[in-house]
C-alpha positions in Angstrom: 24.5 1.1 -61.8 22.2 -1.9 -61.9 24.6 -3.3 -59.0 23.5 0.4 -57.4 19.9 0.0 -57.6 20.2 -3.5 -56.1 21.9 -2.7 -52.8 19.2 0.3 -52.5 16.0 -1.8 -52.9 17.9 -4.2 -50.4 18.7 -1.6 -48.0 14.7 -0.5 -48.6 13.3 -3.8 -48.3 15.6 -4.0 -45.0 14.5 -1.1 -43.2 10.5 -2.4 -44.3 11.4 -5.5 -42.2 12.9 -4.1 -39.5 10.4 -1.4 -39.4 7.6 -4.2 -39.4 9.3 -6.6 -36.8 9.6 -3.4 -34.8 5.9 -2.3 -35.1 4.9 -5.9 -34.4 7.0 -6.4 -31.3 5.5 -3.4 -29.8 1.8 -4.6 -30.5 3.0 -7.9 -28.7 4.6 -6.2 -25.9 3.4 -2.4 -25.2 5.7 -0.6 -22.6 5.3 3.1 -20.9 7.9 5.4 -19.5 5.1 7.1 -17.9 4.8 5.0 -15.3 6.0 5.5 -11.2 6.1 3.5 -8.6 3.3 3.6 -5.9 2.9 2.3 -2.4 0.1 2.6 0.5 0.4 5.9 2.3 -1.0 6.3 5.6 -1.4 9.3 7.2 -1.0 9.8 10.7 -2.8 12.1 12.7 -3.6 12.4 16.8 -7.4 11.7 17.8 -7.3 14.2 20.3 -6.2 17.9 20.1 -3.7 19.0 22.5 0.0 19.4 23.1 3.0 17.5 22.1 5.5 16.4 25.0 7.4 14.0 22.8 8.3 13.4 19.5 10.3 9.5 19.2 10.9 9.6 15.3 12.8 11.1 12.7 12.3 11.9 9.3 12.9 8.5 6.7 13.4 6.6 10.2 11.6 2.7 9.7 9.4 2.1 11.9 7.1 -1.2 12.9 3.6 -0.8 13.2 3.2 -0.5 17.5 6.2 1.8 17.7 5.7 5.0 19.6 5.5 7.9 17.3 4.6 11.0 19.2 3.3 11.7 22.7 0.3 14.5 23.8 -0.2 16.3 27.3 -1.9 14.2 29.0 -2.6 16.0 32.3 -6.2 16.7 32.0 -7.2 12.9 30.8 -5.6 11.5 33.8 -7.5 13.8 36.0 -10.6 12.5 33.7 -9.7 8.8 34.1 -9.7 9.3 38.2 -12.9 11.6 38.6 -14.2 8.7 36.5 -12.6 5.9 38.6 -14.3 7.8 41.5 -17.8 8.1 40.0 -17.3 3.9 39.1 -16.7 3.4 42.3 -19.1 5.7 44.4 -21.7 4.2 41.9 -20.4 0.8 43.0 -20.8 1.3 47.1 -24.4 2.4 46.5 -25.1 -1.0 44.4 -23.7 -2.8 47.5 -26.0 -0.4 49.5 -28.9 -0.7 47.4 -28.9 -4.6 47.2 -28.6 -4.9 51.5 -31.8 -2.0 51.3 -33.4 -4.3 49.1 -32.9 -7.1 51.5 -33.8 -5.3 54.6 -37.3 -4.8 52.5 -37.5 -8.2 52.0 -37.2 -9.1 55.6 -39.9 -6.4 56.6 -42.3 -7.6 54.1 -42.2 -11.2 55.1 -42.5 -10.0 58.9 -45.0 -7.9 58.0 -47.1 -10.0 56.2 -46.4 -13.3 58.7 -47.7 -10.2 61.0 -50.9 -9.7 59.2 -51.8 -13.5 58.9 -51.9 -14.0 62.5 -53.4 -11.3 62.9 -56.0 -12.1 60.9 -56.2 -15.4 62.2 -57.1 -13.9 65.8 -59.5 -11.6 64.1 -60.8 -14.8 62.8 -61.2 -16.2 66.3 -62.6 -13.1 68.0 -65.6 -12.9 65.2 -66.8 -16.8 65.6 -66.4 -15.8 69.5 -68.3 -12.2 69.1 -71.2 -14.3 67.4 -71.2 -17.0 70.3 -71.6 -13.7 72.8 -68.3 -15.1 74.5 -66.2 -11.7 73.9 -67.4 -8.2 73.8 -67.7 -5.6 70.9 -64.7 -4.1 71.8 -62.4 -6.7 71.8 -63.9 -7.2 68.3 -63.0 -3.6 67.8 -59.9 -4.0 68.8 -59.2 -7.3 66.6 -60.4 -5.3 63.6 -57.9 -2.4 64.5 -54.8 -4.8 64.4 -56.2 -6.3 61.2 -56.3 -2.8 59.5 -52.5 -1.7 61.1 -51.4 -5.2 59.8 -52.3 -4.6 56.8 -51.3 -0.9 57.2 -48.0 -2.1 57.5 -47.9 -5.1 54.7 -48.8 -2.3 52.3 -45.8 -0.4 53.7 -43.4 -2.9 53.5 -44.3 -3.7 49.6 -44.0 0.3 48.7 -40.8 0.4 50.7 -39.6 -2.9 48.7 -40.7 -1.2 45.4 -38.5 1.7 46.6 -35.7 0.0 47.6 -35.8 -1.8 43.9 -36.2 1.2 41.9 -33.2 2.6 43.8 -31.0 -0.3 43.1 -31.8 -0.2 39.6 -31.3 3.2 39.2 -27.4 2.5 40.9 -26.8 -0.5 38.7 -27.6 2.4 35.8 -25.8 5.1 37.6 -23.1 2.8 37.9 -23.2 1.3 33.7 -22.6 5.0 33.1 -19.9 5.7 35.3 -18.1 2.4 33.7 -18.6 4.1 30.3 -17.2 6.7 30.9 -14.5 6.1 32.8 -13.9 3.1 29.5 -13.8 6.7 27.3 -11.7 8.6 29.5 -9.2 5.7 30.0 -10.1 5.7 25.8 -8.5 9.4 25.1 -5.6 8.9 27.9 -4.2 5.7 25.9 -4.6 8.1 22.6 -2.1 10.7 24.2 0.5 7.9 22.9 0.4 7.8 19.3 2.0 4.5 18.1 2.7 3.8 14.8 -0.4 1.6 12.5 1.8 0.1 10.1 5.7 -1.0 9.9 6.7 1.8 7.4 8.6 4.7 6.9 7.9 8.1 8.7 8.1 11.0 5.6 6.7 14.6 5.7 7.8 15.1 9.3 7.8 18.5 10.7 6.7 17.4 14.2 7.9 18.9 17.3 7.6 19.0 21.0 5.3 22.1 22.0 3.2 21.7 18.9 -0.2 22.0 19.4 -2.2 19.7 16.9 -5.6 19.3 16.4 -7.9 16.1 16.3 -7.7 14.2 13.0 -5.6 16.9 11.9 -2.5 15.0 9.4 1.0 15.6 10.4 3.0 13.1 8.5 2.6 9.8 6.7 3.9 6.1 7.0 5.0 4.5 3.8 3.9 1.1 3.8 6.1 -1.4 2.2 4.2 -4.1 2.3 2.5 -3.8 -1.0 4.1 -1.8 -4.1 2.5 -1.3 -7.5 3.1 0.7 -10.7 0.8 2.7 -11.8 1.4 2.8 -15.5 -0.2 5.1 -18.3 -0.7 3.1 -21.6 -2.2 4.8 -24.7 -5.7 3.9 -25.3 -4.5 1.8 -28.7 -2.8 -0.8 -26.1 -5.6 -1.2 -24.2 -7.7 -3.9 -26.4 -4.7 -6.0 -25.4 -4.0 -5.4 -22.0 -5.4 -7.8 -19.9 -6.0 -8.3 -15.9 -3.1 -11.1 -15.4 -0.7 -10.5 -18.2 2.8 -10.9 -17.0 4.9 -7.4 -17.2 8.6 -6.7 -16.8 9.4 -3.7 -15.1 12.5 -1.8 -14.9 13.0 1.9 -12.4 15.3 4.6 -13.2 16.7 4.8 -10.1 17.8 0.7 -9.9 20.0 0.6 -13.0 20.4 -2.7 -14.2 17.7 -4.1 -12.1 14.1 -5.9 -13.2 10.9 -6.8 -11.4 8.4 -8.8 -12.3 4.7 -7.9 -11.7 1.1 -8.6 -13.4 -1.6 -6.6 -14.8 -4.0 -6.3 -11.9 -6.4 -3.7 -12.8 -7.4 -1.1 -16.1 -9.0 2.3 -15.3 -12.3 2.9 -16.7 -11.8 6.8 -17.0 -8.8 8.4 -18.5 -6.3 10.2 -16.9 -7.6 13.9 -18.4 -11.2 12.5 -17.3 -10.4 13.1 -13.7 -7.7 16.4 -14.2 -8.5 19.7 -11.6 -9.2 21.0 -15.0 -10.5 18.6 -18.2 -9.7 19.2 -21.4 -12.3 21.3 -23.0 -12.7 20.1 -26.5 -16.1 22.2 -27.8 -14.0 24.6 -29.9 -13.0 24.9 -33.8 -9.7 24.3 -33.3 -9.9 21.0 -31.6 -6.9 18.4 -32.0 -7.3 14.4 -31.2 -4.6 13.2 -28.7 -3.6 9.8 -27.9 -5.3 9.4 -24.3 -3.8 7.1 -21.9 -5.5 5.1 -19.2 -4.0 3.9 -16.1 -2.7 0.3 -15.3 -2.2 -1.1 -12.1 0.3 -3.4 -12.3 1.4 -5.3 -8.5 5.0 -6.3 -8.1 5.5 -9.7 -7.5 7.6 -10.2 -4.5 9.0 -6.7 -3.9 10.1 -7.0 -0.9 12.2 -4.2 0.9 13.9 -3.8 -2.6 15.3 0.3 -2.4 12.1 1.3 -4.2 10.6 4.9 -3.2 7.1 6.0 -4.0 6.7 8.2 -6.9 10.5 6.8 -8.6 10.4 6.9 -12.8 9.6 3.7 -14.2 9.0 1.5 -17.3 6.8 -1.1 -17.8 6.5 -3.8 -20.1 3.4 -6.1 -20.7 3.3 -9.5 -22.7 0.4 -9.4 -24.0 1.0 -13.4 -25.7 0.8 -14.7 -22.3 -2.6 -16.5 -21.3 -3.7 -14.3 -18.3 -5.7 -17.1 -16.4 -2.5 -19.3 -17.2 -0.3 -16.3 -15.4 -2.2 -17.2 -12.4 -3.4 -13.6 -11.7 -6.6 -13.4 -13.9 -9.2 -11.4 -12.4 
């Protein structure tokens, strides 16, 4: 009997320390199941609204980022692009125009007022002559006339100089606008080919020719491979432990037997209920405390193209002994 009691308090005290190593491994090292794998999704969508004529991908098919994706009518923005080349260059003959009027005004004003100095150079003459009583009034008359015409005429040739300026400035303006908007038309003609942003997989794809789509309107995504994370819910008792850098072993349903290594990059500072279509609403008698659980980014470390799929089960484990500047990822 005494041999009885022995092996029971044994078997007690054994479960106490197994119970206790247990509870203290998973205050070192906290782990989730409610955790899923995440990637950048970018959505595609055509700048313009208008037709499709093409469609060059398929659903799941990888593409690189510069690869053609779809292609709109573009009909009426190559008729744009040439009315536009037109107006460019019509606006660019009456530049060349302009600048030989400007010219020609030049040319008449320098006449015009070589013109008026010897003119007044002779009326000069004929006055010092007039006084002496060696010419008559009306050859003085007659001095004065030219003076005035020459003038007349200097005056002329400065408005028509201002003119033919004014004109030339408004073509060089004339023609800055014609450039912009021909740049715009030839703009929305290179956005009738819709080429791929990222390298990535095409998902979500119900695209097909004859569509008609409208601007920024999305009609499939891209998932970007180039950078995957977990996003991992741990209950708000981990937290205090948790921090940016920590090394963290992570494991996804779908890759049996298969481990990746990633670091704690980020905590949410709301909850996951806080930002729910509809919070909790706990001002009632019968109000129970839950657990809450905050998000954890956690970045893989050297993914790569690995078989993992956005939104795939996963578990993740953090080491919370590790010194998180030492990890190298301390934030």
């Amino acid at each position: 009997m005494r041999r009885k009691g022995l092996l029971i308090a044994a078997a007690i005290l054994a479960l106490a320390a197994g119970l206790g190593a247990y509870w203290r491994y998973t205050a070192l090292y906290p782990s989730t199941h409610d955790a899923y794998v995440q990637a950048h999704i970018v959505t595609v969508a055509a700048q313009l609204t208008g037709k499709v004529t093409a469609v060059h991908v398929a659903e799941n098919q990888r593409v690189a980022a510069g690869d053609p994706l779809f292609d709109l009518d573009d009909t009426t923005y190559r008729h744009t692009v040439a009315q536009a080349r037109a107006e460019a260059d019509a606006a660019s003959d009456a530049i060349a125009a302009g600048q030989q009027a400007v010219e020609a005004a030049r040319a008449r004003q320098a006449a015009a007022a070589s013109a008026r100095s010897s003119v007044e150079a002779k009326l000069s003459r004929t006055e010092a002559l007039f006084k002496q009583g060696n010419v008559a009034q009306a050859a003085l008359d007659d001095a004065r006339t030219s003076a005035a015409q020459a003038q007349a005429d200097l005056d002329a040739a400065h408005s028509g100089l201002a003119t033919a300026q004014a004109t030339l400035k408004t073509s060089r303006d004339t023609l800055a606008a014609a450039r912009a908007r021909l740049a715009n038309a030839e703009t929305d003609l290179a956005r009738t080919h819709v080429a791929a942003p990222v390298d990535g997989w095409v998902t979500n794809l119900s695209l097909r020719p004859g569509s008609a789509v409208t601007a920024y309107a999305p009609l499939f995504a891209l998932v970007d491979p180039s950078e995957w994370w977990i996003e991992a819910n741990f209950r708000e008792t981990d937290l205090p432990r948790i921090l940016p850098g920590q090394p963290v072993t992570v494991t996804v349903d779908m890759l049996p037997g298969r481990s990746f290594s990633g670091h704690v990059g980020s905590v949410a500072h709301g909850s996951g209920a806080t930002f729910a279509l509809l919070p909790a609403e706990n001002a009632s008698g019968n109000w129970v405390k839950v657990t809450q659980r905050f998000a954890v980014r956690i970045p893989l470390d050297q993914a790569g193209d690995a078989g993992l799929r956005v939104g795939a089960s996963a578990m993740a484990r953090v080491d919370t002994t590790a010194d998180a500047t030492a990890a190298g990822h301390g934030q």
